[in-house]
DOZAFI-485495 format. One record per residue: residue in three letters; x negated, y negated, z of N, C-alpha, C in turn. Coordinates in steps of 0.05 Angstrom, whole numbers, plus 32768, in hexadecimal, padded with zeros to 4 digits. Layout:
! DOZAFI-485495
ALAXYZXYZXYZ...
//
This chain:
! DOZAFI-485495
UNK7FF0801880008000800080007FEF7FE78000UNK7FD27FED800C7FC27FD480057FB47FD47FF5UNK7FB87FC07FDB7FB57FCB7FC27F977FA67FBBUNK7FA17F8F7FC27F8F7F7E7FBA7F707F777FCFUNK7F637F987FC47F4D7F917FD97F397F9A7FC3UNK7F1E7F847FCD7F087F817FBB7EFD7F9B7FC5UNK7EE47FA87FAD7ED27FBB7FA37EC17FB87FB8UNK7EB67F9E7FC77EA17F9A7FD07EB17F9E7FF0UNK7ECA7F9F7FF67ED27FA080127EDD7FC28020UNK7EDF7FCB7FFE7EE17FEA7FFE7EC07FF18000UNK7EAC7FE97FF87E917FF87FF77E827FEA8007UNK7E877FD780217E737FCD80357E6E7FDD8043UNK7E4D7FD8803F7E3C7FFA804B7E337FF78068UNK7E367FDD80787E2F7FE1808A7E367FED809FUNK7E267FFA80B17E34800D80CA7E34800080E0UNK7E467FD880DE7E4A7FCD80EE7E5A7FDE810FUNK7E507FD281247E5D7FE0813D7E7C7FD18134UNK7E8D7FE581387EAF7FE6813C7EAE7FCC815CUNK7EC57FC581527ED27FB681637EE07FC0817EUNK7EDA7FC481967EE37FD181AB7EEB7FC881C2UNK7F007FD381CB7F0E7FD381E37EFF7FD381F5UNK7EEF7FC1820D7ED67FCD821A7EE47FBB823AUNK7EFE7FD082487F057FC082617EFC7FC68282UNK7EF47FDB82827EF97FE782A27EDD7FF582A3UNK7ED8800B829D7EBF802382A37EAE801B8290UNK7E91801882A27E778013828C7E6F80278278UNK7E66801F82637E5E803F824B7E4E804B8262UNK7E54806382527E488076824E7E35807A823DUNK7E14808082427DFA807C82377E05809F8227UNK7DF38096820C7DF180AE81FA7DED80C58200UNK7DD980C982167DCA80DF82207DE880EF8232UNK7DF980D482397E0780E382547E1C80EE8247UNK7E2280E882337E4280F282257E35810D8211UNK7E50811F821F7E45813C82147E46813D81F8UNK7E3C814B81DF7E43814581C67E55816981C0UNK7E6B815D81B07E84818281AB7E6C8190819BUNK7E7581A5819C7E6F81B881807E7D81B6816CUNK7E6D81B4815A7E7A81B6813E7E8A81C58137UNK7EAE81BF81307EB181D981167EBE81C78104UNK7EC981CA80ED7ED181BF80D37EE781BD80D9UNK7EFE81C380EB7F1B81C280F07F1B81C9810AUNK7F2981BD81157F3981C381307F5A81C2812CUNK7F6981DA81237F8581D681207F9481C8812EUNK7F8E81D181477F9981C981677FBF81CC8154UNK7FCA81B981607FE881B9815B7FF281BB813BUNK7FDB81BA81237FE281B681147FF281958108UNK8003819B80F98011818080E6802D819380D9UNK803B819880F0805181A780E18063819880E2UNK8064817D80E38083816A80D6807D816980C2UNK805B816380BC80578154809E805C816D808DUNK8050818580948055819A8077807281A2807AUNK8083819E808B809881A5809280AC818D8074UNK809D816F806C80B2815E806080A68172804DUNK8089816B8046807981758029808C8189801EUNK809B819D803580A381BB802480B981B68022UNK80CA81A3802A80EF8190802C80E781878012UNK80D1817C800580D181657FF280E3814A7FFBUNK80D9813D7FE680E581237FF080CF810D7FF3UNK80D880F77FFE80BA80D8800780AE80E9801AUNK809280E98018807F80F48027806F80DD8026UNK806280D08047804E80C08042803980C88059UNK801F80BF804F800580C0805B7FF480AD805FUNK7FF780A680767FEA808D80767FC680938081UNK7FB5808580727F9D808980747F8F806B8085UNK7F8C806E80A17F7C805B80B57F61805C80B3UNK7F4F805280AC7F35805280AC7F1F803880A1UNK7F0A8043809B7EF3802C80967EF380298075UNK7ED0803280727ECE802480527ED480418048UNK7EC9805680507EC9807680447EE9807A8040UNK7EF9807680457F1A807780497F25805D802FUNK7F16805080337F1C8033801E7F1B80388009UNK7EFA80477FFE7EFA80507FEA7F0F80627FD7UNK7F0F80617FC17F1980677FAF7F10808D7FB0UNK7F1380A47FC87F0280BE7FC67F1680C97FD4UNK7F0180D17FF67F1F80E97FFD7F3680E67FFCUNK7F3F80CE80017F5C80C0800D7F6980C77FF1UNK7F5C80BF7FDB7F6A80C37FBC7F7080D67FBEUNK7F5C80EC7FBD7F5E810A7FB37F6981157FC6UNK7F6E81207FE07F84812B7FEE7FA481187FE1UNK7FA781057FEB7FB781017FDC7FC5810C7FC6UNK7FB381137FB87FB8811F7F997FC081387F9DUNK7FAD81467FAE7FB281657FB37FC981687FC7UNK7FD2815B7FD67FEF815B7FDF8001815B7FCEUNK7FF781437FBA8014813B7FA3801481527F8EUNK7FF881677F8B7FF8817A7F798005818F7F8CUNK800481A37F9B800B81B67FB5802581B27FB3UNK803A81A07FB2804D819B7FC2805981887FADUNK805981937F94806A81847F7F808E81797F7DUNK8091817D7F9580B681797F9E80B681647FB4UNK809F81577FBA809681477FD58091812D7FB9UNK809581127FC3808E81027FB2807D80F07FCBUNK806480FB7FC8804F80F47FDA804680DA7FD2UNK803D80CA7FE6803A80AC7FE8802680A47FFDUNK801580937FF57FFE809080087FFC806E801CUNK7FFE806E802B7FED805280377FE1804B8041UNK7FC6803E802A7FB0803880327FAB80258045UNK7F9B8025805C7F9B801E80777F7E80188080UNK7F6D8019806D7F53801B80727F418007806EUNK7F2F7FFD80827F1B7FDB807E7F017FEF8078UNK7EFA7FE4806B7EE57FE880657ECB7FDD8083UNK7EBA7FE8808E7EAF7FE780A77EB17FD480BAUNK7EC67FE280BE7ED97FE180D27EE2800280EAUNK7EE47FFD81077EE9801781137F0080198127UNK7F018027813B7F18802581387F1D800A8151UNK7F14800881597F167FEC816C7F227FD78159UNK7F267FD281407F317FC7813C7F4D7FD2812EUNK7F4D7FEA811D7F577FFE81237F7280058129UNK7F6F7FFF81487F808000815D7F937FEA8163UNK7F8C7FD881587F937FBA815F7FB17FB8813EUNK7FA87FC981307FB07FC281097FBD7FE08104UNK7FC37FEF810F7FD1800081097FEC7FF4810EUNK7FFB7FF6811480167FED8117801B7FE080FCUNK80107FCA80F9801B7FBC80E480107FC780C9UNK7FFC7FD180C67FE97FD480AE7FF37FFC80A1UNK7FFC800780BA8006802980B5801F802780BBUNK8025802780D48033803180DE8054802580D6UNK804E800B80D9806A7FFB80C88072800A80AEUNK806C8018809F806C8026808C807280428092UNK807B805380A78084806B80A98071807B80A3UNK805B808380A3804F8092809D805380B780A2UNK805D80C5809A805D80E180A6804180F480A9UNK802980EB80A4801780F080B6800580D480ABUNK7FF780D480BF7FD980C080C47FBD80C980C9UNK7FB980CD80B27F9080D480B27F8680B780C4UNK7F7380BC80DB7F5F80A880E47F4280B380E4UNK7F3B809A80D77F1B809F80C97F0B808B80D7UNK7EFA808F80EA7EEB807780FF7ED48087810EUNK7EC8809F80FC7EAE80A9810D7E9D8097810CUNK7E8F809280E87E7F808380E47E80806280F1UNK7E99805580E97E8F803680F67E8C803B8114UNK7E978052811A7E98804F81417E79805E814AUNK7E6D8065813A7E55806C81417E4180548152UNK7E46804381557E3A8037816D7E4C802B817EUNK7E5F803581897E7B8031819B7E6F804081B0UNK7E76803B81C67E75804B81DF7E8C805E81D8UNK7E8D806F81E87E9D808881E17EBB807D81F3UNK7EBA806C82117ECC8062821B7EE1805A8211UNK7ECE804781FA7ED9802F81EA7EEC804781D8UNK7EE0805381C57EEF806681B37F04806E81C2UNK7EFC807681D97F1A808F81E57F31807481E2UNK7F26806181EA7F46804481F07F50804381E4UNK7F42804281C67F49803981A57F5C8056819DUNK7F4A806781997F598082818E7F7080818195UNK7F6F808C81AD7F84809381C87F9F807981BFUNK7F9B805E81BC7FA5804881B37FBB8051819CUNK7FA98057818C7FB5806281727FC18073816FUNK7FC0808F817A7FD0809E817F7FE280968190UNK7FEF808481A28000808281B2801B807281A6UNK8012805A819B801480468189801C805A8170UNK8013806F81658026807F8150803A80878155UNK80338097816E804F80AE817E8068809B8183UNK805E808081928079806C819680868064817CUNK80778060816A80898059815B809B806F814CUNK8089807F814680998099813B808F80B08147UNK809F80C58150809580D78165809080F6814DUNK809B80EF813A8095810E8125808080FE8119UNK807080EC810E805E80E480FD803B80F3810DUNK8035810381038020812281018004810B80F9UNK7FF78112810F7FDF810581057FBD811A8106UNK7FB0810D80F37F97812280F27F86810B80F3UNK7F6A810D810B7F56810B810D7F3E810F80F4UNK7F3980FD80DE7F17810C80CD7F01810080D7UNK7EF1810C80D87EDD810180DE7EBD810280C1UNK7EB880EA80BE7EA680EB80A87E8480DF80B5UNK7E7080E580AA7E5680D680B17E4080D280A4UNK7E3280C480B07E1680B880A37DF880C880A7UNK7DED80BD809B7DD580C6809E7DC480C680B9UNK7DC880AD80C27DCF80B580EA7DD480CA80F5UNK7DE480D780ED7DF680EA80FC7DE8810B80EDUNK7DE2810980E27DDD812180CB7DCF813680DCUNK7DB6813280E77DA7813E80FF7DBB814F8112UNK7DCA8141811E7DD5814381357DEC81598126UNK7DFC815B810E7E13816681097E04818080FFUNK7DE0818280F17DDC819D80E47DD981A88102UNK7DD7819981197DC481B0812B7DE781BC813EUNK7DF881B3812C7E1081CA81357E1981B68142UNK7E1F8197814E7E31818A81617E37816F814FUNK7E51816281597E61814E814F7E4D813E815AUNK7E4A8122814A7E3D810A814D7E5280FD816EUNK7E4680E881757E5280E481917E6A80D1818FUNK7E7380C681777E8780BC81757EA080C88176UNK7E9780E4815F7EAE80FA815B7EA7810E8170UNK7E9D810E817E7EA0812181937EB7810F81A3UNK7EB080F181A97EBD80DF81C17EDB80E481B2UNK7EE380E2818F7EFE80E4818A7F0A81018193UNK7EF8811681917F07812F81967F10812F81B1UNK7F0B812181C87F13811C81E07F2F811881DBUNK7F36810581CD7F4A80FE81C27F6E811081B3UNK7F59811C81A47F62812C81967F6D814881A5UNK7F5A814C81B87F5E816B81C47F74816081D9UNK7F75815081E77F8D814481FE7FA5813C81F7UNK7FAA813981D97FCA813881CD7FC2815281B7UNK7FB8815E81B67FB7817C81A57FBD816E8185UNK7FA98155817E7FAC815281607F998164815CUNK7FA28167813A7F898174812E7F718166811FUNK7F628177811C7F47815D81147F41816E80FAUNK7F27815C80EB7F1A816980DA7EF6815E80D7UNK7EEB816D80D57EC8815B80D17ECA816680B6UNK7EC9814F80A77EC6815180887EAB8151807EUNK7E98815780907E76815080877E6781668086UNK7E6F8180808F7E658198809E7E6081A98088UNK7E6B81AB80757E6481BA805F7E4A81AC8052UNK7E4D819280557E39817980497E22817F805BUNK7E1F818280747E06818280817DFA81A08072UNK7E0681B880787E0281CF80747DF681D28051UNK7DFE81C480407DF581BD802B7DDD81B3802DUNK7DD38197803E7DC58198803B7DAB81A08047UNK7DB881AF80567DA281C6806F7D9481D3805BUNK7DA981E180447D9B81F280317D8E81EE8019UNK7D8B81CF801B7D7E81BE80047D8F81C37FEDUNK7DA581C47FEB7DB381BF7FCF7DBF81A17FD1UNK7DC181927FE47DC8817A7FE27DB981667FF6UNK7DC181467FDB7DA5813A7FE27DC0811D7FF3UNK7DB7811E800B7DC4810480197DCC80F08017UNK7DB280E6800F7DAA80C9800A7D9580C97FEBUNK7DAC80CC7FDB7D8B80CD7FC77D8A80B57FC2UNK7D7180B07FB37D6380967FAB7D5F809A7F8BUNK7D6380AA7F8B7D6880BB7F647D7780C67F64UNK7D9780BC7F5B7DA180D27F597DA080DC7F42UNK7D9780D77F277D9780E17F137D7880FA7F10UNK7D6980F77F187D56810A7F1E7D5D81227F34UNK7D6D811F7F4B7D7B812A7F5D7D92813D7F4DUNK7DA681347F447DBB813C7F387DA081587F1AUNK7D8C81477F0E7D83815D7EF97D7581787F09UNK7D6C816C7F237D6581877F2E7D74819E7F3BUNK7D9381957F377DA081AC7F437DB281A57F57UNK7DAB81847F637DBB818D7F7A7DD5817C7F87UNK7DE281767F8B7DEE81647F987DF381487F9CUNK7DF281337F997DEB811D7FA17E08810F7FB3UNK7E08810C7FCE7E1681087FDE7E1D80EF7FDFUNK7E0780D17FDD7E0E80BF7FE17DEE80B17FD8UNK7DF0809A7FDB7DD6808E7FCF7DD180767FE1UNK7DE480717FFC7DE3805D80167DDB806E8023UNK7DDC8085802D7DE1809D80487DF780928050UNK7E10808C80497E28807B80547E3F80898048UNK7E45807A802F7E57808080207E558099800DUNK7E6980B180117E6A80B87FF07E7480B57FD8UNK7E5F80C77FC17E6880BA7FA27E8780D17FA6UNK7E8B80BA7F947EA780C77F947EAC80DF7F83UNK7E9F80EA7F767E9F80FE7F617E8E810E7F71UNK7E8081107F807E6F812B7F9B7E7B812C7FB2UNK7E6D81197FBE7E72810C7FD97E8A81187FE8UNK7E9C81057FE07EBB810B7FE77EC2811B7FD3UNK7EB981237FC47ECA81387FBA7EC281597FD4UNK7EA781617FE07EB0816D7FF37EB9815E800FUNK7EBF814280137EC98141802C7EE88148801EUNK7EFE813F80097F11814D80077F1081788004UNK7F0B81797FFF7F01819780067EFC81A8801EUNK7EF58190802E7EF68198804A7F1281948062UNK7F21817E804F7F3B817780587F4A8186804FUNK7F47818E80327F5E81AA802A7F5E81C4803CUNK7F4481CE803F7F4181E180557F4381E18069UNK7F4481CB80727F5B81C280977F7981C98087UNK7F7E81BB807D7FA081BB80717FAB81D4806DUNK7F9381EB80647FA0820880587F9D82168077UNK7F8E820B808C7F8D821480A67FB0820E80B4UNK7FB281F980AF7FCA81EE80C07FE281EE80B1UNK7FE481F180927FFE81F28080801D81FF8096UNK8013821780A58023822980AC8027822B80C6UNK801A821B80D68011821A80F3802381FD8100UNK802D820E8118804A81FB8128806181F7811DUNK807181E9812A809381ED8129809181CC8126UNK80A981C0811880AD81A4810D80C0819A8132UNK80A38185813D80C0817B815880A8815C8155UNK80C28158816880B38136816C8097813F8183UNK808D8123817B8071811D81928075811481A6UNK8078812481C2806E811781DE8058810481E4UNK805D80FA81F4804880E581FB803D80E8821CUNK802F80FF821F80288102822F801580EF8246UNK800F80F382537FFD80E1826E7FEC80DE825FUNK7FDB80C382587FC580B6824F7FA980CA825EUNK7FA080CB82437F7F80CD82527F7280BB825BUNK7F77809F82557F74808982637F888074826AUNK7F80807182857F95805D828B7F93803E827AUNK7F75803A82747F74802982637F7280228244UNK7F7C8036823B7F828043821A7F8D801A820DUNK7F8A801B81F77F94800081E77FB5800881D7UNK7FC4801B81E07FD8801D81DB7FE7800681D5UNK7FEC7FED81E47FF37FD481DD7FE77FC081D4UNK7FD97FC981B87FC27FB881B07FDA7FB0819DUNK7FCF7F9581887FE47F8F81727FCF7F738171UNK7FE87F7081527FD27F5581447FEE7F4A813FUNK7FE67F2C814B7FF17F1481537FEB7F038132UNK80077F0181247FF87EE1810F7FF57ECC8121UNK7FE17EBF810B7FD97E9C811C7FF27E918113UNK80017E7C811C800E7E68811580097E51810DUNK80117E3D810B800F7E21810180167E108127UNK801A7E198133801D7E0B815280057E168161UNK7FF97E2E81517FD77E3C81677FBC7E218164UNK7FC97E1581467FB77E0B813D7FB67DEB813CUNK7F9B7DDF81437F947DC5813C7F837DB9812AUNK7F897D9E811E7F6E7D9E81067F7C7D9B80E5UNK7F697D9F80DC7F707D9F80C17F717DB980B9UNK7F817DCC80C27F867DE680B37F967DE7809BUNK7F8C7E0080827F9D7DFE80767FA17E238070UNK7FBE7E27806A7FC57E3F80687FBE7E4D8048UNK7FB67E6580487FB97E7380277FC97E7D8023UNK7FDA7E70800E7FF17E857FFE7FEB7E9C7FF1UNK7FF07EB580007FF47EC97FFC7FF77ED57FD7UNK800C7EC27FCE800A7EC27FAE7FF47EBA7F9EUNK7FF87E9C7FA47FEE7E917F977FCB7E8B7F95UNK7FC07E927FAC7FAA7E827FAE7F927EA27FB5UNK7F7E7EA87FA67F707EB67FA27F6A7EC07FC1UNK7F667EB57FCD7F587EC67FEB7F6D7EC77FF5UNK7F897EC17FF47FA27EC47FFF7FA47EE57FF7UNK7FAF7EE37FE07FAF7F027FD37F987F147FD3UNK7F7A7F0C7FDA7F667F227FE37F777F247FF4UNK7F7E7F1E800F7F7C7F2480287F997F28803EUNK7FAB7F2480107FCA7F2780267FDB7F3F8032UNK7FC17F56802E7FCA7F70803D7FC17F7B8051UNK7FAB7F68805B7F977F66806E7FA57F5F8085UNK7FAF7F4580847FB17F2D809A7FCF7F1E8095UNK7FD67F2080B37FF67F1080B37FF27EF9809AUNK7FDE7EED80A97FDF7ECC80977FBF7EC6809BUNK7FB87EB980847F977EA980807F957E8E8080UNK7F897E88808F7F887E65809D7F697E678093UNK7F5F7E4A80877F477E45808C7F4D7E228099UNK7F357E2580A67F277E0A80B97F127E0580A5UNK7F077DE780A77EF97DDF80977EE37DC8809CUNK7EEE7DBC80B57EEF7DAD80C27EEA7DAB80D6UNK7ECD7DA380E77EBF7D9F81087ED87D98811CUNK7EE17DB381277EEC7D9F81497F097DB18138UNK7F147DBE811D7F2D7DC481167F217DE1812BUNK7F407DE981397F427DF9814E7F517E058150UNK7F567E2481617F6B7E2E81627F6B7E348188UNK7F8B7E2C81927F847E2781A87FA07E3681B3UNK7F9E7E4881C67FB47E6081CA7FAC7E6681E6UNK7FC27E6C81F47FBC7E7982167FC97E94820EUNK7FB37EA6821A7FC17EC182177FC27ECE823BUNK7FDA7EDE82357FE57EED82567FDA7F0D824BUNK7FC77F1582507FBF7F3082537FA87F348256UNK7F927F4B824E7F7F7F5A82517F667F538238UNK7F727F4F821E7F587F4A82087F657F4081F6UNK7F557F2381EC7F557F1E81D27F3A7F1D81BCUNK7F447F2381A47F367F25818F7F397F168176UNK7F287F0C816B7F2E7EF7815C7F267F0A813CUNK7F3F7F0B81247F367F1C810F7F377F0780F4UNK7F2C7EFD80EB7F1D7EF580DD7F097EFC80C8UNK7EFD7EE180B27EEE7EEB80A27ED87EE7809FUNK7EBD7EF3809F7EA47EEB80A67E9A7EEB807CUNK7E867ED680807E847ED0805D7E6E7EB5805EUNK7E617EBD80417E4C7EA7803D7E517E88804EUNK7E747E8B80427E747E68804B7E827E67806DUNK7E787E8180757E847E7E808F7E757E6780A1UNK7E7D7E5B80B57E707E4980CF7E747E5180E9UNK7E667E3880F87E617E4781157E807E3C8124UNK7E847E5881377E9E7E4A81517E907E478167UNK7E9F7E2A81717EA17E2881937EB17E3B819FUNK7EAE7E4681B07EC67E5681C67EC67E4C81DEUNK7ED97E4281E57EE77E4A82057EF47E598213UNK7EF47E6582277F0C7E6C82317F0A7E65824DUNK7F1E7E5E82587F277E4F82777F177E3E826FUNK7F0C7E3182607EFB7E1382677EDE7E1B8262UNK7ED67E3182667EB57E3782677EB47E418248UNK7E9F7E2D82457E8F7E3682277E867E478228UNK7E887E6582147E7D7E7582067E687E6F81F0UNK7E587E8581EC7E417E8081D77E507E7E81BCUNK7E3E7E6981AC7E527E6C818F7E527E898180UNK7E667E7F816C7E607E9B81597E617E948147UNK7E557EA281367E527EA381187E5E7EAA8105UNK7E6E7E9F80F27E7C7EB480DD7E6D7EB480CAUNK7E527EC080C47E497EC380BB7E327EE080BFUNK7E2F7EF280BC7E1A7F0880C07E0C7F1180A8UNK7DF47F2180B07DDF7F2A809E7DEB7F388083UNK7DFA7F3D80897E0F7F4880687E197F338056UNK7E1B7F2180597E2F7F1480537E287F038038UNK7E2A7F1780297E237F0880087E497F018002UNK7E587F1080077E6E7F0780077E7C7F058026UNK7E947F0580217EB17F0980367EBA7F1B8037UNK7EC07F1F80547EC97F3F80607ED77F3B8077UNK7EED7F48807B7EF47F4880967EEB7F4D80AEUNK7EEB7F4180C07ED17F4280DB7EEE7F3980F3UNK7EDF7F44810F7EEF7F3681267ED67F398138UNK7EE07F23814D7EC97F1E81617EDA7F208183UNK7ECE7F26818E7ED97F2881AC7EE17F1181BDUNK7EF17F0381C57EF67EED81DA7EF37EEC81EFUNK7F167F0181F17F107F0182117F127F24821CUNK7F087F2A822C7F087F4282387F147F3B825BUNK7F2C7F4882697F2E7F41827B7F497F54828CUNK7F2F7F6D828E7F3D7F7F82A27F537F7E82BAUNK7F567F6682C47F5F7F5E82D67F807F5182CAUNK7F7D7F4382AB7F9A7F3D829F7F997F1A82AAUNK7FAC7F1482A27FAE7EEE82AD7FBB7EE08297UNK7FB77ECF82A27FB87EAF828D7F9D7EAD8284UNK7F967EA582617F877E9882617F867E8B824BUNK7F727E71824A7F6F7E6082377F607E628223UNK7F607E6682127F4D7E6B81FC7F4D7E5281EDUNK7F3A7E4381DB7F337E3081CB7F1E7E3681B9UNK7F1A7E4181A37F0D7E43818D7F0B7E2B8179UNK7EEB7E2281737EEF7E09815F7EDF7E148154UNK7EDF7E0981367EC67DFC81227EB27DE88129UNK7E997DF9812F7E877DE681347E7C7DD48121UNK7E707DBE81267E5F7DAF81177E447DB7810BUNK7E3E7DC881207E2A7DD6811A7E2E7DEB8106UNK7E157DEB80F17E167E0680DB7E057E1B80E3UNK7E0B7E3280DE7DF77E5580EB7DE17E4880D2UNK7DCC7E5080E17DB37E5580C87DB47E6D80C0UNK7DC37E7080A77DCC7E7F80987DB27E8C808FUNK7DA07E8080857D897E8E80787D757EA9808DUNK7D757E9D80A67D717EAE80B27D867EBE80C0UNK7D9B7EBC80BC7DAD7ECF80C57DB17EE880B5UNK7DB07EDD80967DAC7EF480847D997F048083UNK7D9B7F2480807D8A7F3180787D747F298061UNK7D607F2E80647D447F2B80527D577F318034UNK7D5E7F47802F7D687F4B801A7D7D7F348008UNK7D877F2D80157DA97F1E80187D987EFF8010UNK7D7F7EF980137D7F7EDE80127D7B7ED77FFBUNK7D687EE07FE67D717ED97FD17D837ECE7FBFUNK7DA57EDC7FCF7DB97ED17FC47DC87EB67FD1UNK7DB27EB37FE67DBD7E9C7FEF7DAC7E817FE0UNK7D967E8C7FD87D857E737FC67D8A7E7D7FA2UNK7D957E867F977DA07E877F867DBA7E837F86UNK7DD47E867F9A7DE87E707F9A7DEC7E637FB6UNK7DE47E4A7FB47DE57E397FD47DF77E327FD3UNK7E107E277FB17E247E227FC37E3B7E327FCBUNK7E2D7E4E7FCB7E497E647FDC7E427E637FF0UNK7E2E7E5F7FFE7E247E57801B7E257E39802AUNK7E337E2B80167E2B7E0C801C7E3E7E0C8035UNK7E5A7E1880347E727E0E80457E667E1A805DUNK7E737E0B80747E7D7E1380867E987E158096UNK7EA37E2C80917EC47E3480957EC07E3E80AEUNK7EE17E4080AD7EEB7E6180C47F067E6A80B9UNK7F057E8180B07F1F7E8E80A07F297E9F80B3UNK7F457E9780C17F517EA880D87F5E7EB980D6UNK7F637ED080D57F767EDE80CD7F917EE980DEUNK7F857EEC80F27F997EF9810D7F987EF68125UNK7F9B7EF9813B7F977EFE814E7F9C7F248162UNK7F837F2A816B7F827F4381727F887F448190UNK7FA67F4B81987FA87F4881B77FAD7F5F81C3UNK7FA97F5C81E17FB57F7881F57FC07F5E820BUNK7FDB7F5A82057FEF7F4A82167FF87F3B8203UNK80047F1C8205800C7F0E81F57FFE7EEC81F3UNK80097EE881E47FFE7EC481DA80157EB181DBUNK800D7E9981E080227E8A81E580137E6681DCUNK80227E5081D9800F7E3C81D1801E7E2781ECUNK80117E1181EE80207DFC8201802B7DEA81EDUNK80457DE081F980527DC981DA80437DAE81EE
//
């Protein structure tokens, strides 16, 4: 269903840290969190509403939550396909749900409006890779979030856990155990009995036995010797290898579970955490949050309106030193989701009155615009509070903020870097917002 999204926001390779829920219990250090054993499926309860419509025929939909590997144009296509081939009496329908690196911390906050408003009869979540530098805490909030936040809204909508990875992780999955992110989701998974899948495991085992090459740096010399070529980031795969066995590995969960459980609604059993993001949600900005010279993008009409009108309630840019967005929120966390980009600039923050360090919309990637969010407020305890976000006067030294690589294109075009904006897109809360008249 989200159909006006750029090439470059489906293929952002970076393995930026996910946006996370971080309220009550300190992480947990790497060493201390146990890592699962590997297997390629865990049925657990199966998905027997969803094969239950598939074999009724009829609207069948699947909604796919995830990062850039989910964005892409690969597994999410091709299962798809092989549902809509399998089950030729089902008029199978997909909605795409997926940011490109992005995890589930934010995730958690964008399901409702971005899946779930849409009925989905099951929901793939894809968040090993961006959550690979998430505390595992953080994951259980988010996951746990998402699954809760499904069941309320619809209590038959069947969800499956995949799990995909990087070259990071590759070590850790041949020597037989889940990377620590997808171990932290299977926590998840095994305490409401979803089923999961590790779509990589045939991929490591491949290339344990040297028939496939990871990361090649040739793939045309690679591909003449015989073997594989997986990806050419250690990130993403080509869509004609790559994902063609991570769908392969999802069919063979599916032929595991086709026949497995009885069609009933979803309980919502006792939290594994009491502090799960179950009441996460994205807040639009209004025209009363805001001061300054803001101006709104028409969704139709106006080019970054329609990049980003499946993204974000509404797109405000600031343009202007001291233009502000100024909101008291009553709860636990806000998150500011937004667009980080060449012509991004620096924010002031407040909250209760005490200045925060600025921030930057701008990072070491940023030859173009991408969706980004940054943390505000965190506050276990709940309250009143005041938030004030401005456009500073001040500009990021962009040149050194960018990667070595990336600068080039900032001295070959200075004036995509000349501006200094702030493009707002939402607001990411756990409680609510309110403005003073």
């Amino acid at each position: 269903m989200f159909k006006n999204v750029s090439p470059r926001m489906l293929q952002h390779a970076s393995l930026c840290l996910a946006l996370a829920v971080s309220l009550v219990t300190p992480p947990l250090q790497a060493e201390e969190f146990p890592l699962v054993n590997a297997v390629e499926c865990s049925p657990r309860g199966g998905l027997p509403n969803f094969f239950a419509k598939l074999n009724a025929g009829g609207e069948v939909r699947i909604g796919y939550l995830g990062g850039s590997i989910t964005a892409a144009p690969g597994w999410r296509v091709k299962t798809r396909e092989w549902f809509a081939s399998q089950y030729p009496k089902a008029n199978v329908s997909e909605i795409h749900a997926a940011i490109g690196g992005t995890g589930s911390g934010l995730g958690v906050f964008r399901v409702g409006e971005h899946a779930l408003k849409h009925k989905p009869d099951l929901l793939f979540v894809e968040f090993a890779v961006n959550d690979g530098g998430t505390d595992p805490e953080s994951i259980h909030r988010s996951m746990e979030g998402i699954v809760r936040q499904t069941w309320k809204a619809n209590p038959e909508t069947d969800i499956c856990f995949v799990y995909t990875f990087s070259k990071p992780m590759l070590d850790t999955v041949k020597e037989g155990k889940f990377p620590r992110s997808a171990s932290a989701m299977e926590g998840v998974a095994a305490h409401y009995n979803i089923p999961s899948i590790h779509m990589g495991l045939e991929v490591a085992k491949l290339e344990k036995e040297g028939k496939l090459v990871f990361q090649s740096t040739d793939a045309n010399a690679d591909k003449a010797a015989g073997k594989i070529v997986f990806s050419t980031d250690g990130v993403h795969p080509l869509v004609d290898s790559g994902h063609v066995l991570y769908t392969e590995a999802v069919i063979r969960g599916m032929e595991q579970m086709k026949a497995l459980g009885k069609p009933a609604a979803h309980s919502l059993k006792e939290p594994l955490r009491a502090d799960n993001s179950e009441n996460a949600k994205l807040i639009p900005v209004t025209k009363e949050m805001l001061k300054g010279t803001w101006t709104q993008f028409d969704a139709v009409k106006d080019n970054m309106g329609k990049k980003y009108a499946s993204r974000v309630p509404a797109l405000w840019k600031a343009t202007q030193p001291g233009d502000s967005l100024e909101i008291t929120v009553t709860g636990t966390v806000l998150d500011i989701y937004d667009l980080v980009g060449p012509d991004g600039g620096q924010l002031e923050v407040w909250v209760d009155g005490e200045q925060k360090k600025p921030v930057n919309r701008i990072d070491a990637h940023c030859t173009y615009d991408r969706l980004a969010s940054f943390r505000v407020l965190t506050a276990p305890e709940g309250g009143s509070h005041k938030i004030k976000i401005q456009l500073s006067a001040t500009a990021p030294e962009k040149e050194k903020i960018l990667f070595e690589k990336n600068r080039p294109d900032l001295q070959k075009n200075p004036d995509k870097y000349a501006g200094n904006f702030w493009y707002l897109g939402g607001l990411l809360v756990i409680g609510d917002v309110s403005v003073e008249k």
